[in-house]
C-alpha positions in Angstrom: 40.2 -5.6 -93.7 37.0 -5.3 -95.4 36.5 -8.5 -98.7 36.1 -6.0 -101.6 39.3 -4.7 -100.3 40.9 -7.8 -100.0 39.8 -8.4 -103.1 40.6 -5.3 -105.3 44.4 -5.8 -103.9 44.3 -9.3 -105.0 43.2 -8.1 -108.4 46.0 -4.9 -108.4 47.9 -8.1 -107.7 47.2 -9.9 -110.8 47.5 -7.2 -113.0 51.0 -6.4 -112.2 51.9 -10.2 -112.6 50.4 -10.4 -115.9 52.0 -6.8 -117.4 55.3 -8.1 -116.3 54.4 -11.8 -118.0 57.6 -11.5 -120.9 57.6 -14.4 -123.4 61.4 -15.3 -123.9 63.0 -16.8 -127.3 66.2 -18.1 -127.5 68.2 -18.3 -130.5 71.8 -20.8 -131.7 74.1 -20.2 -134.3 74.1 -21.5 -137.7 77.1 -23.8 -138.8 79.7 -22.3 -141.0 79.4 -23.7 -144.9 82.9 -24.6 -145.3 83.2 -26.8 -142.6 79.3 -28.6 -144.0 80.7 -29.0 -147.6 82.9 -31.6 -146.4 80.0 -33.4 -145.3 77.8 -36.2 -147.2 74.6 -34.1 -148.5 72.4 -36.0 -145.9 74.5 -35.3 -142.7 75.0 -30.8 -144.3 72.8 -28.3 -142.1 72.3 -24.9 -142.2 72.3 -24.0 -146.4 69.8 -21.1 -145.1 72.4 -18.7 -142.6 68.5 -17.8 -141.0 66.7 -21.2 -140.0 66.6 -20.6 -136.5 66.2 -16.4 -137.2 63.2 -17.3 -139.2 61.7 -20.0 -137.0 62.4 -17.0 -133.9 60.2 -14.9 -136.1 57.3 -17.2 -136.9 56.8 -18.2 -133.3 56.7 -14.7 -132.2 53.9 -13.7 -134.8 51.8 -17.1 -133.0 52.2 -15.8 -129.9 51.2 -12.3 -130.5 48.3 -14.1 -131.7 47.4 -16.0 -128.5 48.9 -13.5 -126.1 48.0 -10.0 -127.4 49.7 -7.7 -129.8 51.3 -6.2 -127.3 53.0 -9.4 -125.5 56.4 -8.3 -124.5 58.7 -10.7 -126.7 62.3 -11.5 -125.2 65.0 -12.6 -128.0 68.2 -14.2 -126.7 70.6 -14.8 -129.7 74.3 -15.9 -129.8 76.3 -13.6 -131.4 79.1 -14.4 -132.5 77.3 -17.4 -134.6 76.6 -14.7 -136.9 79.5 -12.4 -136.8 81.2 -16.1 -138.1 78.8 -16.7 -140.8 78.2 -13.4 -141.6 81.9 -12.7 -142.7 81.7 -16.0 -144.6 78.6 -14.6 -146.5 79.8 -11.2 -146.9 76.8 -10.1 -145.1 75.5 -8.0 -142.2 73.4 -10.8 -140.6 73.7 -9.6 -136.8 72.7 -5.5 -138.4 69.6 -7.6 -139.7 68.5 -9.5 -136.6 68.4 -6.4 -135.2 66.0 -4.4 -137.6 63.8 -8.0 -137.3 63.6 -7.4 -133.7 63.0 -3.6 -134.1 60.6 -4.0 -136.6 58.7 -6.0 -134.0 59.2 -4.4 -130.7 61.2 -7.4 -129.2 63.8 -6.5 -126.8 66.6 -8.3 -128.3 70.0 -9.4 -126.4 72.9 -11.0 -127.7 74.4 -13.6 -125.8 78.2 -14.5 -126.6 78.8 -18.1 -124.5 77.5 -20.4 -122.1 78.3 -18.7 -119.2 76.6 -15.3 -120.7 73.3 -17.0 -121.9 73.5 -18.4 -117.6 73.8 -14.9 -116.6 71.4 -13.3 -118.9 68.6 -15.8 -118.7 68.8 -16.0 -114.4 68.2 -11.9 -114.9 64.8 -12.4 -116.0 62.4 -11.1 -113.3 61.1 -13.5 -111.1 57.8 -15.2 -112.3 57.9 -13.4 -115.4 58.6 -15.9 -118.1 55.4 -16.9 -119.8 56.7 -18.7 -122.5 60.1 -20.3 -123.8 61.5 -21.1 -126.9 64.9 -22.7 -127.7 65.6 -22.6 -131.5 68.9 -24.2 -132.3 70.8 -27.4 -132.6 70.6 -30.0 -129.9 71.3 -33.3 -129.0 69.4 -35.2 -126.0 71.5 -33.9 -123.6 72.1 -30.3 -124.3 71.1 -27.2 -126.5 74.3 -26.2 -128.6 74.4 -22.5 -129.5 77.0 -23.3 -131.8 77.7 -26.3 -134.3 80.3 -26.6 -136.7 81.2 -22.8 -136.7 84.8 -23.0 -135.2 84.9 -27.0 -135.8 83.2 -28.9 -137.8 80.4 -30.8 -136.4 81.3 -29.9 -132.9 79.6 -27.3 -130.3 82.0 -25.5 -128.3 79.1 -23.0 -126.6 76.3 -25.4 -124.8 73.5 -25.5 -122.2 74.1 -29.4 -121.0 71.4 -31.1 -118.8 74.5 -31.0 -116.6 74.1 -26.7 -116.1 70.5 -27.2 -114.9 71.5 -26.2 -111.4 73.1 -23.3 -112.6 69.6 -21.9 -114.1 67.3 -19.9 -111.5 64.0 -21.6 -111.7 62.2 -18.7 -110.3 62.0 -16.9 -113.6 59.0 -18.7 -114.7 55.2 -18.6 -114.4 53.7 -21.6 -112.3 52.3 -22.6 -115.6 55.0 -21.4 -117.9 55.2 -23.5 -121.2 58.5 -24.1 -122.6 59.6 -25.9 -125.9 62.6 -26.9 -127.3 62.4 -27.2 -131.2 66.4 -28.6 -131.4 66.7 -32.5 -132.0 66.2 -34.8 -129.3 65.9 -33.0 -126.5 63.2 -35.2 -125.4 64.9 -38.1 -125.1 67.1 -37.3 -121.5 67.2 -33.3 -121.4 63.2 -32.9 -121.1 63.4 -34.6 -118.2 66.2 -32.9 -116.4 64.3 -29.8 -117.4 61.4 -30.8 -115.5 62.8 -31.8 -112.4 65.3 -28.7 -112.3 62.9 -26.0 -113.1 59.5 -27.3 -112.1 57.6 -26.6 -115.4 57.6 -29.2 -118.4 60.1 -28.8 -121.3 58.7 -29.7 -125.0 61.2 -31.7 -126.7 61.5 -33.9 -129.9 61.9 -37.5 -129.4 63.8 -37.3 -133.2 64.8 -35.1 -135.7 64.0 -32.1 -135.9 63.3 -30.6 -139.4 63.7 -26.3 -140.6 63.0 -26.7 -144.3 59.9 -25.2 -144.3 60.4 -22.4 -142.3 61.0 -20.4 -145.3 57.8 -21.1 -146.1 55.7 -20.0 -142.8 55.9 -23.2 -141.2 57.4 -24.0 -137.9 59.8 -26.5 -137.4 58.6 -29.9 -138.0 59.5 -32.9 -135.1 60.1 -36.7 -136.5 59.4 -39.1 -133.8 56.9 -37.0 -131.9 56.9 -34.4 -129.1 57.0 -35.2 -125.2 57.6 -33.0 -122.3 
């Protein structure tokens, strides 16, 4: 076969690798306010219901900055997080994430447990995934979708370092970044990540902190990142 032949498939190649390149955001569940007012005002989360809807948002305007307007975005968010606080608000929070994800041609899909978020994420295509983001609560050893929404200060919905196996690693890019912006994932589940699914996963040594994102600013990390 002749090189510029050889080469012009290569590049036909290429191109259909990149146009199926999807950047994927996944999004927990904010804890219910009656179960937080119990708390001591130090240990409460979640006054804003949207933290993590409004983190989800910012990080999809940066990477429609470094990608191209036209990146495909891919929001994962659990349900029935908001259904719960929603009907302790009085308000139509899931009808709202979905006009945020209209209004910015994301393809968004709800999730609804641990097993679903499994199925949904291993149905990416293969080598597609680009870019992931986890926005939620965590601990070092897994990313909770819920907190304190049907107990207080308990998850009962959870990716655990443990599920790793369960999670088709051949969803992402060679050189996929990922990033958890959840509370100490760096200290054990970056790790696990790592090993599991071959590409490095961001995660805060500490704290992490969602008080500004009301403001425009991304989540901030105490303790520092490491993947």
């Amino acid at each position: 076969m002749p090189r510029a032949i050889k080469a012009f498939i290569l590049f036909l190649f290429l191109l259909t690798q990149a146009a199926q390149a999807e950047h994927v955001i996944v999004c927990g569940g904010p804890a219910l306010r009656k179960w937080e007012n119990y708390r001591v005002p130090d240990d409460r989360h979640d006054r804003w219901w949207a933290n993590f809807v409004r983190a989800s948002t910012l990080r999809m305007a940066e990477i429609r900055l470094a990608y191209g307007k036209e990146a495909p975005l891919v929001w994962l968010v659990y349900r029935p997080g908001y259904e719960a606080r929603g009907r302790e608000d009085g308000k139509p929070y899931t009808t709202w994430i979905a006009e945020q994800a209209a209004k910015r041609n994301c393809t968004l899909i709800w999730f609804t447990s641990s097993g679903d978020y499994i199925s949904k994420i291993n149905s990416r295509p293969r080598k597609s995934v680009e870019t992931y983001d986890y926005f939620g609560h965590s601990n070092k050893y897994s990313f909770m979708f819920d907190y304190g929404s049907d107990i207080m200060a308990v998850s009962t919905a959870w990716l655990h370092e443990r599920d790793m196996p369960r999670l088709n690693s051949s969803i992402f890019t060679r050189n996929a970044y990922c990033k958890s912006w959840g509370c100490h994932t760096g200290s054990s589940m970056s790790a696990v990540w790592k090993r599991h699914m071959g590409v490095p996963l961001e995660g805060a040594k500490g704290k992490t902190i969602y008080t500004m994102v009301g403001r425009g600013q991304m989540p901030q990390g105490f303790g520092g990142w490491t993947r």
